[in-house]
C-alpha positions as CSV (number, residue, x, y, z in Angstrom):
1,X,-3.8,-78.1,163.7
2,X,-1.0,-79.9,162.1
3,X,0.6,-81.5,164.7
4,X,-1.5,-80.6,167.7
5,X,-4.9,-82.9,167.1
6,X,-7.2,-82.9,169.9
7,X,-8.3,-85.7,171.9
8,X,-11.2,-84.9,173.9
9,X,-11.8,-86.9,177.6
10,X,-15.1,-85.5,179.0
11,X,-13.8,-81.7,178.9
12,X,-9.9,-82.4,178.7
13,X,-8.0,-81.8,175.8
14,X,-4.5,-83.6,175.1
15,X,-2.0,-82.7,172.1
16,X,-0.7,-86.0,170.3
17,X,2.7,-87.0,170.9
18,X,4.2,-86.9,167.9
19,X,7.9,-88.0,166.7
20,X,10.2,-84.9,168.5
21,X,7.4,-83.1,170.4
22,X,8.6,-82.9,173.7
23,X,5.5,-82.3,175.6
24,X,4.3,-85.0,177.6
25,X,0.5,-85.0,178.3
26,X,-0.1,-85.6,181.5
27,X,-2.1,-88.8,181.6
28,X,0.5,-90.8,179.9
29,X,3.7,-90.1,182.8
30,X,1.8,-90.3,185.7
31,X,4.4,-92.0,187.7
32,X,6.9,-88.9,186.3
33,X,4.2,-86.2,186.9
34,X,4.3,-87.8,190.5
35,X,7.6,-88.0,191.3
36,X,8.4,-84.3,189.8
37,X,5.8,-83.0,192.3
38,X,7.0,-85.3,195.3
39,X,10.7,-84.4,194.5
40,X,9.5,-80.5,194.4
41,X,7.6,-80.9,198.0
42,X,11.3,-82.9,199.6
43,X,13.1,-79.7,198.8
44,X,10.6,-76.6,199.1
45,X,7.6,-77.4,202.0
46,X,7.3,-74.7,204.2
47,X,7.8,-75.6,208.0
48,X,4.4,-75.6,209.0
49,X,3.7,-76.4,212.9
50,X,1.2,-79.2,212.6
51,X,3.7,-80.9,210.3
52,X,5.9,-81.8,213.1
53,X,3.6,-84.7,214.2
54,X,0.8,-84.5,211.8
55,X,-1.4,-85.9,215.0
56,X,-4.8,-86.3,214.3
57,X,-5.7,-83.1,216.7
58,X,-3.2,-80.9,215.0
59,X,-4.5,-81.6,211.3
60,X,-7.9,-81.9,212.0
61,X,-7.4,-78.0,213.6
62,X,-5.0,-76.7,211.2
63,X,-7.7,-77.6,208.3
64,X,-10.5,-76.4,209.5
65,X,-8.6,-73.0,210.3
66,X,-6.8,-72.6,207.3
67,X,-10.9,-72.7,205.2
68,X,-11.1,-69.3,204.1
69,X,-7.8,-68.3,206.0
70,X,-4.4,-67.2,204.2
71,X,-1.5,-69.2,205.6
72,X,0.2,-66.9,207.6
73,X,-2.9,-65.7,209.4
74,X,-4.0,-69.7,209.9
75,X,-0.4,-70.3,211.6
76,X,-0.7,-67.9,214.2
77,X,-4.0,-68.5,215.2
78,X,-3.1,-72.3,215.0
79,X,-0.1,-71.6,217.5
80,X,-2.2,-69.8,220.1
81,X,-5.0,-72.1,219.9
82,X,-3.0,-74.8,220.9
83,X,-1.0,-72.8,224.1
84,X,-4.6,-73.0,225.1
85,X,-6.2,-76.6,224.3
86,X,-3.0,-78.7,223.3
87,X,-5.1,-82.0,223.1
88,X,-8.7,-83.6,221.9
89,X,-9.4,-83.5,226.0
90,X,-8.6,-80.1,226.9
91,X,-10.8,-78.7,224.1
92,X,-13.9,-80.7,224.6
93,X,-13.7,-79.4,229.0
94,X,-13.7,-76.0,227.6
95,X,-16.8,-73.2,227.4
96,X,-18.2,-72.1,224.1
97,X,-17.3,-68.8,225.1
98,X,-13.6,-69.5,225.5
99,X,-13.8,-71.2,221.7
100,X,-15.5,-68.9,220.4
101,X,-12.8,-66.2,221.8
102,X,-9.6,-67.8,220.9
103,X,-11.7,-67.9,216.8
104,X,-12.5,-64.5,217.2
105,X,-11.4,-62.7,214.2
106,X,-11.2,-66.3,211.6
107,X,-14.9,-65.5,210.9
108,X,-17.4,-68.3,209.9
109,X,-18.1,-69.0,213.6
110,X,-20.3,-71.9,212.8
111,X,-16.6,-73.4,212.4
112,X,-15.7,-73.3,215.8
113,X,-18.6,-74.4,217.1
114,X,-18.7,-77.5,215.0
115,X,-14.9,-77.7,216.5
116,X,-16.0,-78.0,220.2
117,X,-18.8,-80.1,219.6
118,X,-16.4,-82.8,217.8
119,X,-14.4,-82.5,220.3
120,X,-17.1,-84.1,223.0
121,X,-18.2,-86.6,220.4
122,X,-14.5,-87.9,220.1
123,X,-14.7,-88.2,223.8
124,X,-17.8,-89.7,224.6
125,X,-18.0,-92.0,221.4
126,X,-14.1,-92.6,220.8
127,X,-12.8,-92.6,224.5
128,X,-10.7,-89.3,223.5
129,X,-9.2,-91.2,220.4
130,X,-9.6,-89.6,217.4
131,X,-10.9,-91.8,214.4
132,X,-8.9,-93.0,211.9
133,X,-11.7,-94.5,209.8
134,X,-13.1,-91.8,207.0
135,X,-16.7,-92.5,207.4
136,X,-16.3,-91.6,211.0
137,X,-14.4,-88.8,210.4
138,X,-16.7,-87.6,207.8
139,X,-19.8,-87.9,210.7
140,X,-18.0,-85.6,213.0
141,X,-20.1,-81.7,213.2
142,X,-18.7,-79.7,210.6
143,X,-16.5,-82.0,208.5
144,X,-17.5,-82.2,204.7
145,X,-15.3,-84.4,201.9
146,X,-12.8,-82.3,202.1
147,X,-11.6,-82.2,205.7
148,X,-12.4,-86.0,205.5
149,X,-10.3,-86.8,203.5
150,X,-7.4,-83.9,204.5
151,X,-7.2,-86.0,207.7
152,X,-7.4,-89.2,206.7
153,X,-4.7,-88.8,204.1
154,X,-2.5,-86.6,205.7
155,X,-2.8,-88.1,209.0
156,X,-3.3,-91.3,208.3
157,X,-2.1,-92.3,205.1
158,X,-5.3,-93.2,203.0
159,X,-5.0,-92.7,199.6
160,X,-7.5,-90.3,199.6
161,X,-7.5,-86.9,197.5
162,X,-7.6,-83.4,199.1
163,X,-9.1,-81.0,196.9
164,X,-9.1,-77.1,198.0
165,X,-8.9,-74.2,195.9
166,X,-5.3,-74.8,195.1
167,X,-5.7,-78.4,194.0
168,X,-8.7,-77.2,191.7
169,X,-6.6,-74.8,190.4
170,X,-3.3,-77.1,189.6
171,X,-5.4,-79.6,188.2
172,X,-7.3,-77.3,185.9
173,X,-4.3,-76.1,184.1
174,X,-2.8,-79.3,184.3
175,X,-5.2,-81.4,182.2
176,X,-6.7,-78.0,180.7
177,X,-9.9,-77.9,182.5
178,X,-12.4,-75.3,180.4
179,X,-15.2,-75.1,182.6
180,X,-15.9,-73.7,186.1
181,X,-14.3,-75.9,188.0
182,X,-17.1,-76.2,190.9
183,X,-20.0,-77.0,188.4
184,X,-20.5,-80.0,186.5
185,X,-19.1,-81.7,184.3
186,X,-16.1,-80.6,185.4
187,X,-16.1,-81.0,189.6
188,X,-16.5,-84.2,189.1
189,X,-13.7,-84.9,186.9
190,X,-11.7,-83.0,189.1
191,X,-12.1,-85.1,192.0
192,X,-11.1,-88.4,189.5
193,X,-8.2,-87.2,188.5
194,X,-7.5,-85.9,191.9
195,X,-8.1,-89.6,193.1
196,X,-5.7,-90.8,190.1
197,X,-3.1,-88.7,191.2
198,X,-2.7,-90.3,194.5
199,X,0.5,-92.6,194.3
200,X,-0.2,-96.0,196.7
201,X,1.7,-95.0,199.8
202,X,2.6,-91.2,199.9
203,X,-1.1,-89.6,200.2
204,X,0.7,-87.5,203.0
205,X,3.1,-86.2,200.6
206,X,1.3,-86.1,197.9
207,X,-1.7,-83.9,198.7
208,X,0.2,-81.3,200.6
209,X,2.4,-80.9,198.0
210,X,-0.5,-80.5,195.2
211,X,-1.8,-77.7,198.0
212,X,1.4,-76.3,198.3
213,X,2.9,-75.8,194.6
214,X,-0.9,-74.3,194.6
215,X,0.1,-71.9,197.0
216,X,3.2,-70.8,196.6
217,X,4.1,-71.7,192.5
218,X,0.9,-73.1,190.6
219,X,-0.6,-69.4,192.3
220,X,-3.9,-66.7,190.9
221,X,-0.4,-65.7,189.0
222,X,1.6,-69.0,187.6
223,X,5.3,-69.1,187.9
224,X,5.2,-72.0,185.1
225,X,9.2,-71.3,185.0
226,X,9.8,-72.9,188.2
227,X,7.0,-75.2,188.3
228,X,7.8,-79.2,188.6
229,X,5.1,-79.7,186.7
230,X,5.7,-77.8,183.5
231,X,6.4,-80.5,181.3
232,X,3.4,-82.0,182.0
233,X,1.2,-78.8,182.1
234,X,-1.5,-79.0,178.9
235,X,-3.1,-75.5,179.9
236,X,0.8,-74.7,179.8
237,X,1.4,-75.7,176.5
238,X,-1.5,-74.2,175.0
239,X,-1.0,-71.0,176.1
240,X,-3.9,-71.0,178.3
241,X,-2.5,-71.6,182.0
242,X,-3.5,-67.8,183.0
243,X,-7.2,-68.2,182.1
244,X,-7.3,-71.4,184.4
245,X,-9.3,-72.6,186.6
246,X,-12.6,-70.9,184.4
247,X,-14.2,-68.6,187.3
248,X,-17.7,-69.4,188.1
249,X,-20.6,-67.2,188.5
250,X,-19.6,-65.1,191.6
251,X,-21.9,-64.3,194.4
252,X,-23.5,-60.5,194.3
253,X,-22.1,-58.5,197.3
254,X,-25.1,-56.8,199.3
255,X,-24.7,-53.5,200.9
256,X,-26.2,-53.0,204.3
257,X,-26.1,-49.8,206.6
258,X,-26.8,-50.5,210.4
259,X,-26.8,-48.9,213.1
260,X,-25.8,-49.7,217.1
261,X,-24.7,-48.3,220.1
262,X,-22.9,-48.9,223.5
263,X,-24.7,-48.5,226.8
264,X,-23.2,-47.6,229.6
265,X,-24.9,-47.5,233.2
266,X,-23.1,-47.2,236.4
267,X,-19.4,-48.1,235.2
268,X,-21.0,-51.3,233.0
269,X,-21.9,-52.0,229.8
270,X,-24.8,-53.8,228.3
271,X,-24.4,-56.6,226.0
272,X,-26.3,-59.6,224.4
273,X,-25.7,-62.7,222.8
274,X,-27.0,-63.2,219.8
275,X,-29.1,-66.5,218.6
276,X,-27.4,-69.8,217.8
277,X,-28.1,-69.4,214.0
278,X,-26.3,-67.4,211.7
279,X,-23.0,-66.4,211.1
280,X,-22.6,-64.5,214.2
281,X,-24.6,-67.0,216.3
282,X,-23.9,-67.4,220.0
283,X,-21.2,-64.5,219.8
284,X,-21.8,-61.1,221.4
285,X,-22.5,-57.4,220.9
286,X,-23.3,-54.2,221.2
287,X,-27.6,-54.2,220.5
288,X,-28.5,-52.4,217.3
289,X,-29.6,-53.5,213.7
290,X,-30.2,-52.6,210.0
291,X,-31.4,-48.7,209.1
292,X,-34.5,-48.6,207.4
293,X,-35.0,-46.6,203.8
294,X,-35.1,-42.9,204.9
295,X,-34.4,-43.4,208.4
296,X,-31.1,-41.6,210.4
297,X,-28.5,-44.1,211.6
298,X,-29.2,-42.2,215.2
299,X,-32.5,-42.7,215.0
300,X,-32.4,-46.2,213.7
301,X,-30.4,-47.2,217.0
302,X,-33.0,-45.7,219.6
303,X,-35.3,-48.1,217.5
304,X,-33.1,-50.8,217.5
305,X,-32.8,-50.6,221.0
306,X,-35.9,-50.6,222.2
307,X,-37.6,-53.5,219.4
308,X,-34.3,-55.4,221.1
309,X,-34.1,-54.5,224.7
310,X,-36.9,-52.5,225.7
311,X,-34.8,-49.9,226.9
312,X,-35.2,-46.3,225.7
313,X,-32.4,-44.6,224.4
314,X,-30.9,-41.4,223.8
315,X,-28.0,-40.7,221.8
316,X,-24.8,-39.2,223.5
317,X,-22.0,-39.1,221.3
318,X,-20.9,-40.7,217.9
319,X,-18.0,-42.9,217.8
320,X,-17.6,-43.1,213.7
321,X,-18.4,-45.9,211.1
322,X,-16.7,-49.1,210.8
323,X,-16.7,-51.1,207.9
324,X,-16.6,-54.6,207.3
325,X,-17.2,-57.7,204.7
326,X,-18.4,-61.3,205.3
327,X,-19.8,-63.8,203.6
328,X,-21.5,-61.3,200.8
329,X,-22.4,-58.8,203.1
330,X,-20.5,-55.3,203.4
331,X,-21.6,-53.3,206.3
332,X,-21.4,-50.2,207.4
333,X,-22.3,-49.7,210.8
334,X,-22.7,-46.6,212.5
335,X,-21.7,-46.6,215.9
336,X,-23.0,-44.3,218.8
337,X,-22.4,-44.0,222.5
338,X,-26.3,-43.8,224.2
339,X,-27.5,-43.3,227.6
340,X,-30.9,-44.5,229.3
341,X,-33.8,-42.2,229.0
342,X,-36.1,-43.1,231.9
343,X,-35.6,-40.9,234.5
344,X,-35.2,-42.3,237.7
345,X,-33.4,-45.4,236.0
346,X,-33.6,-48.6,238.4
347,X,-30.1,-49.5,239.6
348,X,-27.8,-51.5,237.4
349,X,-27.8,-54.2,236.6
350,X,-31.5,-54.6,235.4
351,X,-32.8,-57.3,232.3
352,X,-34.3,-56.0,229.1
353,X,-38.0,-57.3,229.2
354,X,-38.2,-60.8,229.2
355,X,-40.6,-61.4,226.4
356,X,-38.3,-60.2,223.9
357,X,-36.0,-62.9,221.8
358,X,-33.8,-61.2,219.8
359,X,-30.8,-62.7,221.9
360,X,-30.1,-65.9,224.3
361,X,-28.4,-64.1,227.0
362,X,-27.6,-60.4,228.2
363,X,-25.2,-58.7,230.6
364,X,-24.1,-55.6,231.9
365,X,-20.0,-55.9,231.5
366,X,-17.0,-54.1,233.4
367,X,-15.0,-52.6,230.2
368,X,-11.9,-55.2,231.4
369,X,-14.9,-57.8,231.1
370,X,-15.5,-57.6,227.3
371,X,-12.5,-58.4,226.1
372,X,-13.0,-62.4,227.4
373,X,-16.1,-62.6,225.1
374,X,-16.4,-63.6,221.7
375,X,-17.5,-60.9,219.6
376,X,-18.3,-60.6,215.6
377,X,-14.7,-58.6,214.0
378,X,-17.3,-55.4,213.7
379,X,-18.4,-55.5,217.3
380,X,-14.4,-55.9,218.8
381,X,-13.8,-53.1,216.3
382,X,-15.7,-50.8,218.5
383,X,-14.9,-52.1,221.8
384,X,-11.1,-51.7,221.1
385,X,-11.6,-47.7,219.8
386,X,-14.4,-47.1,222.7
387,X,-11.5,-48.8,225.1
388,X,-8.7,-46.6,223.4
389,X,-10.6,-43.1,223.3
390,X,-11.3,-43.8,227.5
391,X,-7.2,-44.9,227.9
392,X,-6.6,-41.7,225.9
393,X,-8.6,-39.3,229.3
């Protein structure tokens, strides 16, 4: 390399500046590199709706919502959610039920539920105040560095780094990151620099704008034409920028057939709630469960229901299979319309048999009932068609 020697920082590599090379390495401009990305942010940040106060409540909701969320999806929800708890005080007086509702469809409900119970902490142990110290906002349920550090910075002004999936990937092409990105050495690394990067007094600005020019320029596919950042860029000016951020090892996707069914009896339908754990904890559905090797979806749901409820079961119709990935799960689940086979059935409503604990809670529902409960994406899937295919005779 003639005029390209490396210089080697841990795992980042930096050309020499050399007499006429225009590039300028990143480490050595970091005031420029800074005041590229804040001028980029003045003249391109999208209007987002918890940027009109940045409160506290409105950051701490719009990052924990946007985790695993596309942007436009996160601002909708965001905008309902607070026609419904505008303030820290309004959230912590309501029902799990009602959270869990108004999430319905984000996924990760463990999310929500971490939500509500912050909320009550705030109250009882902040008199409704919502801290500004980032220890204590890092020991509220459900907030890990990141959100930490998302609220103190952008509602607070600490200089504090904000690292998502966007930063990661900025900075990786920036300073030419060439390992996965989550793993050592390089997370790590990634979180200095990220910390470097912060200029005393414009956190707020700062991090949002790394997040944004990771969304919409620095993108899976970078626009390096427009980016502010270009000059600076090392995985840029090696050619490279498209292979960055190095993809980790990626989590196997698990197939799983299941079966379940609705139960109607007199006019109502039975439902449960599941368990707090999981990732469907506390929500609830239509009883049913995985098929077994060589067994019939309709013959896995009469099971299903009577290891869950106790009830016996006959199949009455089928509804059709609805499909659905989460986490690394991707279900198929076979959906049938039963009836109770016990003949005469004791009148409605009647409890599955107490000793069973495959759920915290039952009910038999009125139709117009069940669509005020928080049910897994899957579960409201079939509820919606069963509810259509009635509207439709």
């Amino acid at each position: 390399m003639s005029n390209m020697m490396k210089r080697a920082t841990g795992q980042l590599f930096f050309p020499d500046i050399g007499p006429g090379n225009r590039f300028l390495p990143p480490e050595a401009h970091l005031p420029q590199l800074q005041r590229a990305l804040l001028d980029w942010f003045a003249a391109h940040k999208r209007p987002l709706p918890w940027r009109a106060s940045y409160s506290p409540y409105e950051v701490w909701i719009s990052e924990i919502m946007l985790q695993q969320t596309r942007m436009e999806r996160g601002v909708t929800y965001f905008k309902r959610w607070m026609k419904h708890f505008p303030d820290i005080q309004s959230l912590a007086a309501a029902s799990e039920d009602e959270v869990l509702r108004l999430w319905e469809g984000l996924g990760y409900y463990a999310r929500a539920r971490h939500i509500l119970s912050a909320a009550r902490l705030v109250m009882t142990e902040h008199k409704g105040i919502f801290p500004s110290d980032p220890a204590r906002i890092r020991a509220l349920p459900g907030i890990g560095p990141y959100t930490a550090g998302a609220v103190a910075s952008i509602a607070f002004g600490e200089k504090l780094p904000c690292i998502d999936a966007n930063v990661e990937r900025v900075l990786s092409r920036v300073f030419n990151i060439d390992t996965p990105v989550r793993q050592k050495p390089a997370a790590p690394k990634i979180r200095e620099l990220a910390l470097a990067l912060v200029p005393e007094g414009r956190a707020r600005e700062h991090n949002q704008a790394m997040m944004e020019l990771g969304a919409l320029v620095c993108a899976k596919k970078p626009h390096c034409g427009r980016c502010p950042l270009a000059a600076f860029c090392v995985g840029r000016n090696m050619g490279v920028a498209d292979k960055r951020p190095v993809p980790g090892k990626k989590a196997a996707i698990t197939p799983a057939v299941t079966a379940t069914g609705i139960l109607r009896r007199n006019g109502r339908i039975f439902l449960q709630k599941r368990l707090s754990g999981g990732v469907w904890g506390n929500l609830w559905e239509f009883p049913g469960g995985r098929v077994e090797n060589n067994e019939r979806p309709a013959d896995a749901v009469i099971r299903e229901f009577m290891e869950e409820t106790g009830f016996a079961v006959t199949p009455v119709c089928k509804y059709g299979i609805i499909r659905h990935g989460y986490t690394t799960y991707k279900i198929a689940m076979h959906c049938f319309g039963l009836k109770l086979t016990e003949s005469p059935c004791p009148p409605a409503p009647f409890p599955p048999p107490a000793h069973l604990a495959s759920a915290s809670s039952w009910r038999w529902a009125a139709p117009e009932e069940i669509a005020d409960l928080p049910m897994p994406t899957p579960h409201r899937r079939l509820a919606d068609m069963v509810s259509s295919a009635y509207a439709a005779h």
